[in-house]
TORPA-4810 file (N, C-alpha, C, O; in nm, 3 decimals):
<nodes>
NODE_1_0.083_-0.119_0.000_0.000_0.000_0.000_0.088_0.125_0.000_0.033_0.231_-0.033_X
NODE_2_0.236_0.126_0.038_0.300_0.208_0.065_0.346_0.267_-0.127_0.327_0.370_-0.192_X
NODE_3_0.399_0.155_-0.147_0.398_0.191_-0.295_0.304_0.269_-0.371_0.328_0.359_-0.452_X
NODE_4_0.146_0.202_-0.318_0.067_0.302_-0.393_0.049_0.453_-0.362_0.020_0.555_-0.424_X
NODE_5_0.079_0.418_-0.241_0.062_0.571_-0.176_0.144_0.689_-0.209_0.119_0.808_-0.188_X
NODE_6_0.266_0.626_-0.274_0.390_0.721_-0.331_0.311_0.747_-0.495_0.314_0.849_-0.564_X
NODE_7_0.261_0.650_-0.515_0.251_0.694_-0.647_0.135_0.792_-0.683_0.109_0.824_-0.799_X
NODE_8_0.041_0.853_-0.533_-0.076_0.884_-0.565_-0.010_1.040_-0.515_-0.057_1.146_-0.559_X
NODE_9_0.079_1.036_-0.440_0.164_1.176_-0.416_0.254_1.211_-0.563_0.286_1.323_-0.602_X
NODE_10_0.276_1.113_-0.612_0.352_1.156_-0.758_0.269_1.240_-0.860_0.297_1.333_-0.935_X
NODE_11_0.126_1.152_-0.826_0.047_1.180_-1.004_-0.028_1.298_-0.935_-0.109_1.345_-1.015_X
NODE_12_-0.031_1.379_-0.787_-0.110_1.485_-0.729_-0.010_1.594_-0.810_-0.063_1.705_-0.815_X
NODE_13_0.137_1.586_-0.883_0.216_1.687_-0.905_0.196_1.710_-1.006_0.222_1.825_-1.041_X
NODE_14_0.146_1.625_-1.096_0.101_1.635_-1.224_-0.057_1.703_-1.263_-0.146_1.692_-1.178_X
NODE_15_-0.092_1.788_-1.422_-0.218_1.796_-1.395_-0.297_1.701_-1.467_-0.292_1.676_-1.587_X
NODE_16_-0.412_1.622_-1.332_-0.495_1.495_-1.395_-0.546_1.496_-1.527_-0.569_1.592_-1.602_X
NODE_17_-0.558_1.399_-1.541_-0.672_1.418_-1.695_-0.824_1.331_-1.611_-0.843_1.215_-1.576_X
NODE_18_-0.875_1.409_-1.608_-1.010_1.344_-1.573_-1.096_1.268_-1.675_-1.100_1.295_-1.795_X
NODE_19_-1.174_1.155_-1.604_-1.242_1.108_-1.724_-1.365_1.140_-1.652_-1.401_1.254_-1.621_X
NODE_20_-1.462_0.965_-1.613_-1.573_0.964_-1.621_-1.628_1.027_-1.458_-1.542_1.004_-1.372_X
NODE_21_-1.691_1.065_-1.430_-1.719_1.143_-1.294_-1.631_1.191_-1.233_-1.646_1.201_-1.111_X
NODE_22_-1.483_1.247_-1.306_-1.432_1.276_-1.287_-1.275_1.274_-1.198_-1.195_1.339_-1.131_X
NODE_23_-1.308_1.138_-1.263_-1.206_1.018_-1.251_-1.082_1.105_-1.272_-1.086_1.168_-1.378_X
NODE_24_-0.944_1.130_-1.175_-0.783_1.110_-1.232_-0.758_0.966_-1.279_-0.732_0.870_-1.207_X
NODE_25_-0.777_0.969_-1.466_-0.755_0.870_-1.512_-0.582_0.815_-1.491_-0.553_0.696_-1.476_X
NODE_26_-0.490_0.917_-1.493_-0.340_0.913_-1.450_-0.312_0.819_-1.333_-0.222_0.735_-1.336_X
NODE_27_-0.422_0.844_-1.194_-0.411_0.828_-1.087_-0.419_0.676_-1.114_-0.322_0.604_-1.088_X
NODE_28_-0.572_0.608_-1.184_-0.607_0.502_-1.182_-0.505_0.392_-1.211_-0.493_0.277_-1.167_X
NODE_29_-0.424_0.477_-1.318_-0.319_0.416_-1.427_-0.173_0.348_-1.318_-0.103_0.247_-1.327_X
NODE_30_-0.179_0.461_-1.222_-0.063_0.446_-1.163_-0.121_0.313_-1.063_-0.055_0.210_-1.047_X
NODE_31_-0.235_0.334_-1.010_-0.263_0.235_-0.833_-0.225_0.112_-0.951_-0.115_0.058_-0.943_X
NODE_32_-0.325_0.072_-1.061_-0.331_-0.018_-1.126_-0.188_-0.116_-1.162_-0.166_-0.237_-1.155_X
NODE_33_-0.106_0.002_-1.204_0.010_-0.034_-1.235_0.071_-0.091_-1.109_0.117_-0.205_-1.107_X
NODE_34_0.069_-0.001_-0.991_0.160_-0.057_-0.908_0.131_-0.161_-0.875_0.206_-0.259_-0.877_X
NODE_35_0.008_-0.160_-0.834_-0.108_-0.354_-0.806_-0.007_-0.416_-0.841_0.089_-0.456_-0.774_X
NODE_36_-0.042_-0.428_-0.999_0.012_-0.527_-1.074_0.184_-0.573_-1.051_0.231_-0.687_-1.056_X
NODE_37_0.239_-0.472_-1.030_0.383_-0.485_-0.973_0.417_-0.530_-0.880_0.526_-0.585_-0.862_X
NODE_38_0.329_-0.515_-0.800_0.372_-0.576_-0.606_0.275_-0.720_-0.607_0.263_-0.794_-0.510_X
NODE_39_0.194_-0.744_-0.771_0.122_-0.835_-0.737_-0.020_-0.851_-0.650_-0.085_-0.948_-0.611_X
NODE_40_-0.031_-0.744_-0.643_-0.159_-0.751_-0.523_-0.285_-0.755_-0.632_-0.294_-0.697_-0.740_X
NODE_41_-0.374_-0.840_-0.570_-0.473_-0.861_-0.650_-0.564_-0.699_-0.693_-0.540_-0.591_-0.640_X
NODE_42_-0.658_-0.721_-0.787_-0.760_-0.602_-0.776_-0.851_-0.616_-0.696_-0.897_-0.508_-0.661_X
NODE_43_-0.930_-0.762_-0.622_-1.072_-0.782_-0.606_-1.028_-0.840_-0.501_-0.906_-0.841_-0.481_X
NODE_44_-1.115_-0.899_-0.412_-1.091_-1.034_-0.304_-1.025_-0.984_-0.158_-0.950_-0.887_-0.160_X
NODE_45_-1.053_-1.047_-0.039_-0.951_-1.039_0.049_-0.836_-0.989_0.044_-0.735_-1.056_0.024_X
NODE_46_-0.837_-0.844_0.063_-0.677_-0.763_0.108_-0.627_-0.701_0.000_-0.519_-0.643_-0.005_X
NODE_47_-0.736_-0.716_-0.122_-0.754_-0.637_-0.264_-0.726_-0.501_-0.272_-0.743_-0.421_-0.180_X
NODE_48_-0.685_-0.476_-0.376_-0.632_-0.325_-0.411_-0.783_-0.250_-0.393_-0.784_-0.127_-0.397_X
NODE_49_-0.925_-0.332_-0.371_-1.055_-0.199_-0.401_-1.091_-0.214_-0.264_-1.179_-0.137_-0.227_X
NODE_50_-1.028_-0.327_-0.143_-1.054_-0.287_-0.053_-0.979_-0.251_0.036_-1.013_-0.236_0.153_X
NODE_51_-0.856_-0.233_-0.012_-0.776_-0.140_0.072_-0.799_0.005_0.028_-0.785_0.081_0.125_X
NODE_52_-0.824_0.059_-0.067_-0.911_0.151_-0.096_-0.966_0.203_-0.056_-0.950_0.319_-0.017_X
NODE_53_-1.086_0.114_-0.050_-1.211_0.167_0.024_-1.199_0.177_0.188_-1.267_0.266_0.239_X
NODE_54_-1.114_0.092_0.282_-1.033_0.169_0.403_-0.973_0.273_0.407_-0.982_0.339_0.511_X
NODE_55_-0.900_0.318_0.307_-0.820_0.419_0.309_-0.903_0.579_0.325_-0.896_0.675_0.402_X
NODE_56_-1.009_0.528_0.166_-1.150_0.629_0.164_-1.198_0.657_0.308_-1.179_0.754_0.382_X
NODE_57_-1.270_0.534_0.325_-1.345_0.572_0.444_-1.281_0.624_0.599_-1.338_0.687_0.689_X
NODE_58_-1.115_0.561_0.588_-1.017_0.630_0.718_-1.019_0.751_0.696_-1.040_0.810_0.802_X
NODE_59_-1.008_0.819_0.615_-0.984_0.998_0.530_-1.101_1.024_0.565_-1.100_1.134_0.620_X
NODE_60_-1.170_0.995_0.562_-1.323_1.060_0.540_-1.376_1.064_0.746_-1.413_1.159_0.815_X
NODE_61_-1.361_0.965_0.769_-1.362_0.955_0.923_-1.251_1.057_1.032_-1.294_1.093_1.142_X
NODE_62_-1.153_1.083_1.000_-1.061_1.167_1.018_-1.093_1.331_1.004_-1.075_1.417_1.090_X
NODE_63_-1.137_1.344_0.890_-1.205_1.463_0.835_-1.318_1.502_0.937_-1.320_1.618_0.980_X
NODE_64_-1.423_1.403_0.983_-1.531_1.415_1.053_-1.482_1.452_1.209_-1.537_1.534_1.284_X
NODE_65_-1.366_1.371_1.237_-1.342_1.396_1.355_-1.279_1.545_1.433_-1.282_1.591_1.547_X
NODE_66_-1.208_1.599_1.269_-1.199_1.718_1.277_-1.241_1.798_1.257_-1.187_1.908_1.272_X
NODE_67_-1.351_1.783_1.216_-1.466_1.886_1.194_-1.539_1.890_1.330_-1.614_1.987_1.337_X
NODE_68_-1.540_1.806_1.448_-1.637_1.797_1.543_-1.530_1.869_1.648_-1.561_1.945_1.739_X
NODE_69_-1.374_1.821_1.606_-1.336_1.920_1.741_-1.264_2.037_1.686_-1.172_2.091_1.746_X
NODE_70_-1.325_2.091_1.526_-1.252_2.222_1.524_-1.107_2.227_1.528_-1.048_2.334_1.543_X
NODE_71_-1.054_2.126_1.516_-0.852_2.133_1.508_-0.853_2.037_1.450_-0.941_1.951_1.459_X
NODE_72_-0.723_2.031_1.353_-0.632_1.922_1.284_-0.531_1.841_1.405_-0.484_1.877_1.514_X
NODE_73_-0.528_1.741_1.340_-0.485_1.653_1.410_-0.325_1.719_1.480_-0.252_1.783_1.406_X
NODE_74_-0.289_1.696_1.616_-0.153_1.728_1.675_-0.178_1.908_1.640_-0.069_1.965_1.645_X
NODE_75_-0.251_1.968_1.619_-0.263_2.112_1.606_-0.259_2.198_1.743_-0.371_2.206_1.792_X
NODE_76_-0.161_2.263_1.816_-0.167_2.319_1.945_-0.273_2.364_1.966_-0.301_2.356_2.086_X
NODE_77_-0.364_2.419_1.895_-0.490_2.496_1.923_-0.614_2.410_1.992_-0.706_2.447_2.065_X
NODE_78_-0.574_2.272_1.937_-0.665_2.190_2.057_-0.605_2.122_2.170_-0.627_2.003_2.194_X
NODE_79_-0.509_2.217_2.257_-0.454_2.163_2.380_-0.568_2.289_2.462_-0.599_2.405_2.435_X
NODE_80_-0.613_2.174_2.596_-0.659_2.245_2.699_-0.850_2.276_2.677_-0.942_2.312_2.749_X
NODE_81_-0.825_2.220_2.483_-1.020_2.260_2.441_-1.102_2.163_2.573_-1.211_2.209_2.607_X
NODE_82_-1.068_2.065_2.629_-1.180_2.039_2.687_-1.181_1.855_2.632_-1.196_1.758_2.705_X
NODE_83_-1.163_1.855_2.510_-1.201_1.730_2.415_-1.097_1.680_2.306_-1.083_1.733_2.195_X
NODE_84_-1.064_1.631_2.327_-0.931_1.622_2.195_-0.943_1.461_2.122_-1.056_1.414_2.139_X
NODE_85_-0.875_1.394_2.066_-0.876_1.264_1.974_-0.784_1.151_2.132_-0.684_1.161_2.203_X
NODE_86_-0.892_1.060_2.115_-0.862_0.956_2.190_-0.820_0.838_2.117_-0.896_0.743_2.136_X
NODE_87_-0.723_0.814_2.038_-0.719_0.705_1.952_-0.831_0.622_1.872_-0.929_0.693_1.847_X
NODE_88_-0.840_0.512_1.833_-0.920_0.456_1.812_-0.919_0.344_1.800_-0.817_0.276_1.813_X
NODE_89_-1.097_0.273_1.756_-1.131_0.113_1.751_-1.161_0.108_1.595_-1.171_0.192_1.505_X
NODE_90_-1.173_-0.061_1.609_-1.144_-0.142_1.489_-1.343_-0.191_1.466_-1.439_-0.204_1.542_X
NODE_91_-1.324_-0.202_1.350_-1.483_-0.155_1.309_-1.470_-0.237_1.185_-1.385_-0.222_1.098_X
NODE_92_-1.589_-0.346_1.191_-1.588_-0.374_1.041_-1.717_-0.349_0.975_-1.828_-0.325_1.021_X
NODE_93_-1.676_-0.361_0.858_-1.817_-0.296_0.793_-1.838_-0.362_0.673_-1.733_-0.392_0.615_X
NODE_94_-1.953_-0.397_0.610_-1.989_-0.455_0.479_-1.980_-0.346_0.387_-2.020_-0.238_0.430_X
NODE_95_-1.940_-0.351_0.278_-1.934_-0.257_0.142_-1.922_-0.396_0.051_-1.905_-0.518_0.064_X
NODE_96_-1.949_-0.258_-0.082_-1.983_-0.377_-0.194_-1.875_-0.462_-0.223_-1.894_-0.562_-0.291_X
NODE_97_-1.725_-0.424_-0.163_-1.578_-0.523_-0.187_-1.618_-0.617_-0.033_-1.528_-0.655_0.041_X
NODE_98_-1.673_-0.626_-0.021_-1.693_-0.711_0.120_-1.643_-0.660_0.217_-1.586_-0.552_0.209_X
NODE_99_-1.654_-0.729_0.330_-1.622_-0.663_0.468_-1.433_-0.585_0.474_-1.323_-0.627_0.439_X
NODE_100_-1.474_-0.479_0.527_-1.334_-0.390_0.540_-1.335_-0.377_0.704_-1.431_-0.358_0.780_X
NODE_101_-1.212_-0.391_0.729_-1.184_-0.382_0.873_-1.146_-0.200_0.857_-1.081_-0.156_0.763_X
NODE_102_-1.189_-0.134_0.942_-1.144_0.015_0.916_-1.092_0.040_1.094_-1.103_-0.038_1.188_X
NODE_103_-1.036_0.175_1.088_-0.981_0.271_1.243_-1.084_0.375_1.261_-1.094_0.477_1.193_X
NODE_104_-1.173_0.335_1.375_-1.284_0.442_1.379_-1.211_0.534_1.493_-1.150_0.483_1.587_X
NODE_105_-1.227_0.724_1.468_-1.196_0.740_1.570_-1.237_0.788_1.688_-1.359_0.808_1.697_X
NODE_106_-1.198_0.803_1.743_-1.262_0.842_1.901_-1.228_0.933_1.983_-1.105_0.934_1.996_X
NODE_107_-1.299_1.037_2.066_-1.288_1.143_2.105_-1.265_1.108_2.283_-1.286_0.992_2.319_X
NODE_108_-1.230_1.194_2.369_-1.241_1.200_2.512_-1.344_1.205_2.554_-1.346_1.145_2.661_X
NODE_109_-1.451_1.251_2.525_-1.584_1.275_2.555_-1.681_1.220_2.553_-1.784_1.235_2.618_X
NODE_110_-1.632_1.100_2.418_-1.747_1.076_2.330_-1.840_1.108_2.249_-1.932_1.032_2.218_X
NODE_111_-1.828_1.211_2.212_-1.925_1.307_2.171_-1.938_1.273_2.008_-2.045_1.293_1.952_X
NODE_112_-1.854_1.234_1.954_-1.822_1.188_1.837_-1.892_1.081_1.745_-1.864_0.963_1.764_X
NODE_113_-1.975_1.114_1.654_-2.073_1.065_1.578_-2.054_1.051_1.443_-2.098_1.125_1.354_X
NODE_114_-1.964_0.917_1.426_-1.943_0.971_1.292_-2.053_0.912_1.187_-2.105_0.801_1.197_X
NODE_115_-2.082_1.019_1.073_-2.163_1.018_0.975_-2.157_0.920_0.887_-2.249_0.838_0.887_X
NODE_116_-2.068_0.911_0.812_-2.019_0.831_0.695_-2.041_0.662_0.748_-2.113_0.580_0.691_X
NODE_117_-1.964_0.641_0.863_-1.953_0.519_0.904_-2.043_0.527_1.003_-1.993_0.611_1.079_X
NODE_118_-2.157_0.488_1.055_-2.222_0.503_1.235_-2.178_0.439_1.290_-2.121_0.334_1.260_X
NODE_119_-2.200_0.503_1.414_-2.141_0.350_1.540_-2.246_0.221_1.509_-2.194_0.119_1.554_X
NODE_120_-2.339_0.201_1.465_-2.386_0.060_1.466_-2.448_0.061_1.345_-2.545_0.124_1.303_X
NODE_121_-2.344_-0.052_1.275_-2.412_-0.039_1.114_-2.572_-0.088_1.088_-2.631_-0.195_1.107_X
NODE_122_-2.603_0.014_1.047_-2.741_-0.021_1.023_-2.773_-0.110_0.931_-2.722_-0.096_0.820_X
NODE_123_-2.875_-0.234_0.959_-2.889_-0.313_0.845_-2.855_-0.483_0.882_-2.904_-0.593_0.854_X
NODE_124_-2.736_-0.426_0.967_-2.694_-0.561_1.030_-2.822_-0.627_1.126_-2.908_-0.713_1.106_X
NODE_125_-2.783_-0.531_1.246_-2.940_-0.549_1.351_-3.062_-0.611_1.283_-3.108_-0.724_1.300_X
NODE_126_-3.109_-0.500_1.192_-3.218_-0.528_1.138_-3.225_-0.669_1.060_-3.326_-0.736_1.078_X
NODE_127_-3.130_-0.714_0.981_-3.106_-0.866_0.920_-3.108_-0.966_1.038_-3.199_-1.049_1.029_X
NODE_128_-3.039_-0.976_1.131_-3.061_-1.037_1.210_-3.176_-1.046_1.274_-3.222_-1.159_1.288_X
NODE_129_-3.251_-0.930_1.327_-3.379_-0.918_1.413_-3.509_-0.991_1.320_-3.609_-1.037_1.376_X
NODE_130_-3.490_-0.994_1.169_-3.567_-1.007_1.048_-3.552_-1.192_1.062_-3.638_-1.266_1.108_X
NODE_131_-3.401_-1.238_1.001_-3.379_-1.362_1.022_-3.445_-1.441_1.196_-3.532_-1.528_1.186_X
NODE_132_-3.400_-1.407_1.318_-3.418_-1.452_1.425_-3.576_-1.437_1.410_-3.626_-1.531_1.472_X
NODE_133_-3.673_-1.359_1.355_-3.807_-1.351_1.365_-3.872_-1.457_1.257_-3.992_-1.484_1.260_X
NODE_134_-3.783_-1.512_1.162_-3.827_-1.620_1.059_-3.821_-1.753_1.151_-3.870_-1.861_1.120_X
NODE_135_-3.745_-1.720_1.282_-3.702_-1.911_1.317_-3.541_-1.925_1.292_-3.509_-2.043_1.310_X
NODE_136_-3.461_-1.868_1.266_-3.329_-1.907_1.255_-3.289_-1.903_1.370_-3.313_-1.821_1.460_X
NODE_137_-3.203_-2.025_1.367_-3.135_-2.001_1.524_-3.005_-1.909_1.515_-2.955_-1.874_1.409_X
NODE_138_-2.962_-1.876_1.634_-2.820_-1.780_1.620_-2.719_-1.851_1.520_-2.670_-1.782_1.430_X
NODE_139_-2.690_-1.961_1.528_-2.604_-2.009_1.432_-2.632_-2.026_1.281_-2.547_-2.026_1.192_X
NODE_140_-2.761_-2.039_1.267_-2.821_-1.999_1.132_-2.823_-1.886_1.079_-2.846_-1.874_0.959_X
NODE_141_-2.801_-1.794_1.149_-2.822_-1.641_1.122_-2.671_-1.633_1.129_-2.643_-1.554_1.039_X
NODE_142_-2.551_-1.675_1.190_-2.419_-1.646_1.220_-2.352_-1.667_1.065_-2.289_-1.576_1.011_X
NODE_143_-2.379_-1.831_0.986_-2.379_-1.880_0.885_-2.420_-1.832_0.794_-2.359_-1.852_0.689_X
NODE_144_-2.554_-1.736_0.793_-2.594_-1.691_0.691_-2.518_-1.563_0.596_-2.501_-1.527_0.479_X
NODE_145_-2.482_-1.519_0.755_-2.389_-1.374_0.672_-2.300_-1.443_0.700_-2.336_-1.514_0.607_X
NODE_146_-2.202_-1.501_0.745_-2.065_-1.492_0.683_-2.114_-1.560_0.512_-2.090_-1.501_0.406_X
NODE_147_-2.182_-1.686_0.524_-2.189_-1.729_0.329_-2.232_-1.616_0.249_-2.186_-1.598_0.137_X
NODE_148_-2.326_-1.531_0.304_-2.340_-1.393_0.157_-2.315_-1.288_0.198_-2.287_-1.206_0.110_X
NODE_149_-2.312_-1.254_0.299_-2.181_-1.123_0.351_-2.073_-1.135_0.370_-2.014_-1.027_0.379_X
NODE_150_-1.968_-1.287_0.391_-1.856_-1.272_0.404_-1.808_-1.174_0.541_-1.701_-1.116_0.560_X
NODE_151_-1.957_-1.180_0.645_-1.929_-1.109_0.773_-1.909_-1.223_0.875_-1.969_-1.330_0.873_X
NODE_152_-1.832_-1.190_0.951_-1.820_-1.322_1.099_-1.874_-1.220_1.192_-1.822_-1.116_1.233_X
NODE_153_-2.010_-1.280_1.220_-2.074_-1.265_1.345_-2.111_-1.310_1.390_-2.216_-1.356_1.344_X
NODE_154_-2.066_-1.356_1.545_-2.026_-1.420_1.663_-2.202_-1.456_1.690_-2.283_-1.369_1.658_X
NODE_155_-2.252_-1.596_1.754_-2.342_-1.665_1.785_-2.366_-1.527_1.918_-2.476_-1.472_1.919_X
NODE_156_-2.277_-1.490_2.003_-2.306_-1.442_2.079_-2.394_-1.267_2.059_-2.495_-1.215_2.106_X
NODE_157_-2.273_-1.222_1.950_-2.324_-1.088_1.875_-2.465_-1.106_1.855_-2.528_-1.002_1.872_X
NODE_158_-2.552_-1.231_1.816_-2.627_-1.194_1.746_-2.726_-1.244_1.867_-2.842_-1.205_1.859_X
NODE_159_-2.700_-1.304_1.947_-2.763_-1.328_2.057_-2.765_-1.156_2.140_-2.873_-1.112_2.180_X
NODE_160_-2.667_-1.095_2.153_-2.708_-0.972_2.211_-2.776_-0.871_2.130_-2.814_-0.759_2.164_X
NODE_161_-2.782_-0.921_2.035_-2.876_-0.809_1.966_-2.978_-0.832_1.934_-3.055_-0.741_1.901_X
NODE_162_-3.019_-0.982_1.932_-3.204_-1.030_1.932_-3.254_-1.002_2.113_-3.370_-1.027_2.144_X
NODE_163_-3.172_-0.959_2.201_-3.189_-1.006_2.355_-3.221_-0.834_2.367_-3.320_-0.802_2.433_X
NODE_164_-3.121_-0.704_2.292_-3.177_-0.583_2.309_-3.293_-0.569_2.284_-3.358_-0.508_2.369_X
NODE_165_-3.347_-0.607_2.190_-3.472_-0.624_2.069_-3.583_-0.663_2.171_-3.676_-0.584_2.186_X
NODE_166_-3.580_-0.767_2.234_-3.651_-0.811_2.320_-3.687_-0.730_2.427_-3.799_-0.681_2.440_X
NODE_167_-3.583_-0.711_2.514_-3.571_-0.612_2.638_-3.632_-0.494_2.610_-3.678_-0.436_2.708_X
NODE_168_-3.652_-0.414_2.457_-3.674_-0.324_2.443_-3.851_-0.337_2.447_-3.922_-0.264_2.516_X
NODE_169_-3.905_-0.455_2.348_-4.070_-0.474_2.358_-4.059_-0.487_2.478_-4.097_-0.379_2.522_X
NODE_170_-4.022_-0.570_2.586_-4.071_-0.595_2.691_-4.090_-0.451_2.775_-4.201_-0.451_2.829_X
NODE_171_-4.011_-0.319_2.803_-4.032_-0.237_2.800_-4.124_-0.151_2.749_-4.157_-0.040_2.792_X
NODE_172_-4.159_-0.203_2.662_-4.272_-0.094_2.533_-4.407_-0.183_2.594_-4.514_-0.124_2.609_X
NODE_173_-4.398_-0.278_2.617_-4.528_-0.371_2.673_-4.598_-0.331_2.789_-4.720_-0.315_2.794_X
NODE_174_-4.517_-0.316_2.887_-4.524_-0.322_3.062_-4.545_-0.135_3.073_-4.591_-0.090_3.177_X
NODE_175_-4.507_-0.036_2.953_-4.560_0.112_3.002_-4.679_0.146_3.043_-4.787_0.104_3.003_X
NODE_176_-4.644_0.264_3.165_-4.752_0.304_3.165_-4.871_0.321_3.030_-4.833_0.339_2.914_X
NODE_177_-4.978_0.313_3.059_-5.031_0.382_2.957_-5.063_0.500_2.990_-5.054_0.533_3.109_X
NODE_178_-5.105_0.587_2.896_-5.172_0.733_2.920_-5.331_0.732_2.986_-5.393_0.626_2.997_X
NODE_179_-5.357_0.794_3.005_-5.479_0.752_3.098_-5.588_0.820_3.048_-5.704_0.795_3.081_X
NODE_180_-5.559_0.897_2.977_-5.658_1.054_2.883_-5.726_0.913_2.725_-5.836_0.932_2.672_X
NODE_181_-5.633_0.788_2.681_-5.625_0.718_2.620_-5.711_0.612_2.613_-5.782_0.563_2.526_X
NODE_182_-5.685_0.589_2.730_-5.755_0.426_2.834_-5.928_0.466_2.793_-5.998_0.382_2.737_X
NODE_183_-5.974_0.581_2.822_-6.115_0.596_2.832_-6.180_0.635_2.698_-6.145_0.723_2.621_X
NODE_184_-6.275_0.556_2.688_-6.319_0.572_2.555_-6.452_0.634_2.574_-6.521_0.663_2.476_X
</nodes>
């Protein structure tokens, strides 16, 4: 990746030729090339489109994080703000190259919401809560996405997230009711 990364600082000195949405066709020419040189595949596990698409979405997460505390990263101006960058966790996520392990980051506060990526991918829950409501058992549902998501999620993961689901009706069940409601 290091290779490519030199070569994407090379072709920034040059001026692009853009193609289709405005593609640096130069740029493409170069990752492509280097791929092919270091051998790294285009597609698949540890692929040139999904190291990519980590890279995208690390930049883009980074960006967010500095937009929420108003300073660039190591910038003196956020010593003493109150909130600064707390390192970060490991996050995986489904995209159309399959699951990407990404660096989410994280604030002192917590306060930090990032957009692009959420803290709980949406879609997952819901597949699961959808599957577990057909009759699948956790391991049926565990099996199911790793065979067409290529996601590993833990019998237990998916046990705590049909068990929130639950806890939550059971809550929504047992409320008060309104009492202006009750009388007909």
């Amino acid at each position: 990746m290091t290779d490519m990364m030199s070569g994407v600082e090379k072709a920034e000195d040059s001026k692009p030729a853009t193609g289709l949405d405005g593609l640096d066709e130069q740029l493409v020419a170069q990752l492509l090339s280097s791929a092919k040189a270091s051998g790294l595949k285009l597609t698949g596990e540890g692929g040139m489109l999904q190291q990519l698409t980590k890279l995208v979405l690390e930049s883009a997460l980074e960006g967010e994080i500095t937009d929420h505390l108003g300073y660039d990263k190591h910038d003196p101006a956020g010593r003493g703000t109150g909130n600064s960058r707390n390192g970060t966790r490991s996050k995986t996520v489904l995209t159309d190259v399959g699951p990407v392990e990404i660096d989410v980051p994280r604030d002192r506060d917590a306060s930090f919401e990032p957009k692009i990526v959420a803290k709980r991918l949406g879609g997952v829950d819901e597949m699961v809560i959808s599957l577990a409501a057909k009759g699948l058992t956790t391991g049926e549902i565990s099996a199911h996405l790793a065979e067409v998501y290529g996601a590993e999620v833990s019998r237990q993961t998916i046990s705590t997230i049909t068990d929130k689901v639950v806890e939550g009706m059971v809550e929504w069940q047992n409320r008060p009711l309104d009492a202006a409601r009750c009388t007909r």
